[in-house]
C-alpha positions in Angstrom: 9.8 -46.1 213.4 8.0 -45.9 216.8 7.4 -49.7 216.2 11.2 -50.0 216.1 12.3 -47.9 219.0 9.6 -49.7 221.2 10.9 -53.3 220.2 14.1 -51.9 221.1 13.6 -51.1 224.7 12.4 -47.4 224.6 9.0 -47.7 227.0 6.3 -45.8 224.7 5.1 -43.7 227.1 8.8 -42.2 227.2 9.1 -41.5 223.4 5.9 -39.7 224.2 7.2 -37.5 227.1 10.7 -36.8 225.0 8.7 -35.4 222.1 6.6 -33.0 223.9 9.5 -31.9 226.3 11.6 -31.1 222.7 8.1 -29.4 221.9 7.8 -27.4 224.6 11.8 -26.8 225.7 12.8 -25.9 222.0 10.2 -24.5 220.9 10.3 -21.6 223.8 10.9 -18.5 221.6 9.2 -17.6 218.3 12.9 -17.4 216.8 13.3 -21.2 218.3 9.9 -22.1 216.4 11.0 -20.7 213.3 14.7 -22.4 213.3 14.5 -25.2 210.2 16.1 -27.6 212.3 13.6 -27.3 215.1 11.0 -27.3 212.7 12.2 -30.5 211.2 12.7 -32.3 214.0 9.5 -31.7 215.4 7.8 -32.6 212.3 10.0 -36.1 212.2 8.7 -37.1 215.8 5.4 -35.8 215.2 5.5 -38.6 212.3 7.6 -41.2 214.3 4.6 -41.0 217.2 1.5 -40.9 215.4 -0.1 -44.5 215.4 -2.3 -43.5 212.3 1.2 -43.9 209.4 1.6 -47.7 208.5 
């Protein structure tokens, strides 16, 4: 997927900077880190970023 949003236009080093800023802005409070939809989204860009999945 990261593939995908880089041949779309999306600079990589953007995607990068997005992911950790959702990391760190949602993720402020232990009730923010324990919401199921925080924790799936982090865990889908955690997956979309890493250059190790083929």
């Amino acid at each position: 997927m990261r593939v995908n949003a880089i041949k779309l236009g999306l600079p990589e080093k953007k995607l990068y900077v997005a992911m950790r800023k959702f990391s760190r802005i949602g993720g402020g409070t232990v009730e923010d880190r324990r919401n199921p939809w925080f924790q799936l989204i982090q865990f889908h860009g955690k997956k979309t970023v890493d250059r190790n999945l083929k």
